[in-house]
C-alpha positions as CSV (number, residue, x, y, z in Angstrom):
1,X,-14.6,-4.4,-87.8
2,X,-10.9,-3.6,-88.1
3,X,-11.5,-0.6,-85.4
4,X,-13.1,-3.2,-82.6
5,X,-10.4,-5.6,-83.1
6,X,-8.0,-2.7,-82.5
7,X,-9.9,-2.0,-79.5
8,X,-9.8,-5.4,-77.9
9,X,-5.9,-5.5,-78.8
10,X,-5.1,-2.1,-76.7
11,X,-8.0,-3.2,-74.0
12,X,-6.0,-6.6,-73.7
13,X,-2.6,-4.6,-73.8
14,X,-4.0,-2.5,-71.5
15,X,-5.0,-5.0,-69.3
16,X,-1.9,-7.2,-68.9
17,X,0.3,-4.1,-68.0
18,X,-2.1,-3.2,-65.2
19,X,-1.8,-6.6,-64.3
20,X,1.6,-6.8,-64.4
21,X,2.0,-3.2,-62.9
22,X,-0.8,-4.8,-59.8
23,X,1.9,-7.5,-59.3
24,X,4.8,-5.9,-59.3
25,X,3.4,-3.5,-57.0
26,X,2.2,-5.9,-54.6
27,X,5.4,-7.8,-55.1
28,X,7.2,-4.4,-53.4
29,X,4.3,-4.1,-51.1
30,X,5.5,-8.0,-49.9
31,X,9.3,-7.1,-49.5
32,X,8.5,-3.7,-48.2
33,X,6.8,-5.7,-45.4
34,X,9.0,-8.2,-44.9
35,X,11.9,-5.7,-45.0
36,X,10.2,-3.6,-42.0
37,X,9.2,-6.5,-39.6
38,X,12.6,-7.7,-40.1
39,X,13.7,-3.9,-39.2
40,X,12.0,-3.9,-35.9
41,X,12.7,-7.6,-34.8
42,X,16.5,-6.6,-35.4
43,X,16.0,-3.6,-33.5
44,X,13.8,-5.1,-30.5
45,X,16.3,-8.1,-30.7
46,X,19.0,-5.5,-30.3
47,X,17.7,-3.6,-27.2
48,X,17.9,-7.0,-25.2
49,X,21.4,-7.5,-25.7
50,X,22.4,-4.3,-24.9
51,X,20.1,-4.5,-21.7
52,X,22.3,-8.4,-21.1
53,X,25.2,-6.4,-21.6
54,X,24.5,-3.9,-19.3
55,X,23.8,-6.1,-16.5
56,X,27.0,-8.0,-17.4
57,X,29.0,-4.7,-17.2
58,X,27.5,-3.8,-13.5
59,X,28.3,-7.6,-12.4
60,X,32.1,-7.4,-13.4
61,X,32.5,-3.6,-12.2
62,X,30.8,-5.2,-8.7
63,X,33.6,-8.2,-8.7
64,X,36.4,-5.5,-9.4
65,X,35.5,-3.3,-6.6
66,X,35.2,-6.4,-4.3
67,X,38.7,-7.8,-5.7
68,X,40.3,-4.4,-5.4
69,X,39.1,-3.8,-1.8
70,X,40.5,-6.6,-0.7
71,X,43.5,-6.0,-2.6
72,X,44.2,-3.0,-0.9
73,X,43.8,-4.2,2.0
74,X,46.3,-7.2,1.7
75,X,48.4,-4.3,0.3
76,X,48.0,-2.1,3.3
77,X,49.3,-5.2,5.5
78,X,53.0,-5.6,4.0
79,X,55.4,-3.1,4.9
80,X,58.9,-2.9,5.3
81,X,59.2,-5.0,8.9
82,X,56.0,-7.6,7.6
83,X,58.7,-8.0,5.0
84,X,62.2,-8.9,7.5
85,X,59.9,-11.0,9.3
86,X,59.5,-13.3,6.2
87,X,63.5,-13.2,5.7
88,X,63.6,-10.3,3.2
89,X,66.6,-7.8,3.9
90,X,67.1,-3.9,2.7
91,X,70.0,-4.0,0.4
92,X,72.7,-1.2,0.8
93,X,73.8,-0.8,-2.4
94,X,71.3,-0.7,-5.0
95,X,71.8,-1.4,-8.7
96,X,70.5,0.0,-11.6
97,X,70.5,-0.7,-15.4
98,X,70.6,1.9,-17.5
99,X,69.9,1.4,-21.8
100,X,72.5,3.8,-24.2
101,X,70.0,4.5,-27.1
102,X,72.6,4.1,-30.1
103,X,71.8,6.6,-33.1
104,X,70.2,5.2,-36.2
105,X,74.2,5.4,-38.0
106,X,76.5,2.1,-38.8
107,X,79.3,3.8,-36.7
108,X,80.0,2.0,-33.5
């Protein structure tokens, strides 16, 4: 009698550890699964931006190029006689400003 009460004991300790074991395992199996289609959603999700960003990158290099074209040639047009016709005059004497670096000492 005292042998198949022991029995039943370890069967139902037995039991609830595999059941326990079953659902913590198919607890990990869950998160695992979440964990992975979050993974690829985040990396799919990824891949578009960088595709937006490309485009955005080839639109602004396009405006540059067209802004610097015509920056060129607006600066191709000025010259030095463009310039006296618009009341600017060459200066003779030119002046320049020079900077002493001081040493790092108190000593003037």
């Amino acid at each position: 009698m005292k042998q198949a009460v022991r029995k039943t004991v370890t069967k139902t300790l037995t039991n609830k550890i595999e059941e326990r074991l079953f659902w913590a395992f198919l607890g990990l199996f869950l998160v695992m699964l979440g964990l992975y289609f979050y993974f690829i959603s985040a990396s799919i999700v990824n891949v578009l931006i960088r595709e937006e960003a490309e485009i955005d990158i080839a639109r602004v290099g396009s405006g540059l190029s067209t802004i610097e074209t015509a920056y060129l040639a607006k600066k191709n047009i000025i010259d030095a006689d463009y310039a006296q016709t618009l009341g600017f005059h060459l200066d003779a004497k030119a002046y320049f400003v020079t900077h002493t670096t001081r040493g790092l000492t108190i000593n003037q």
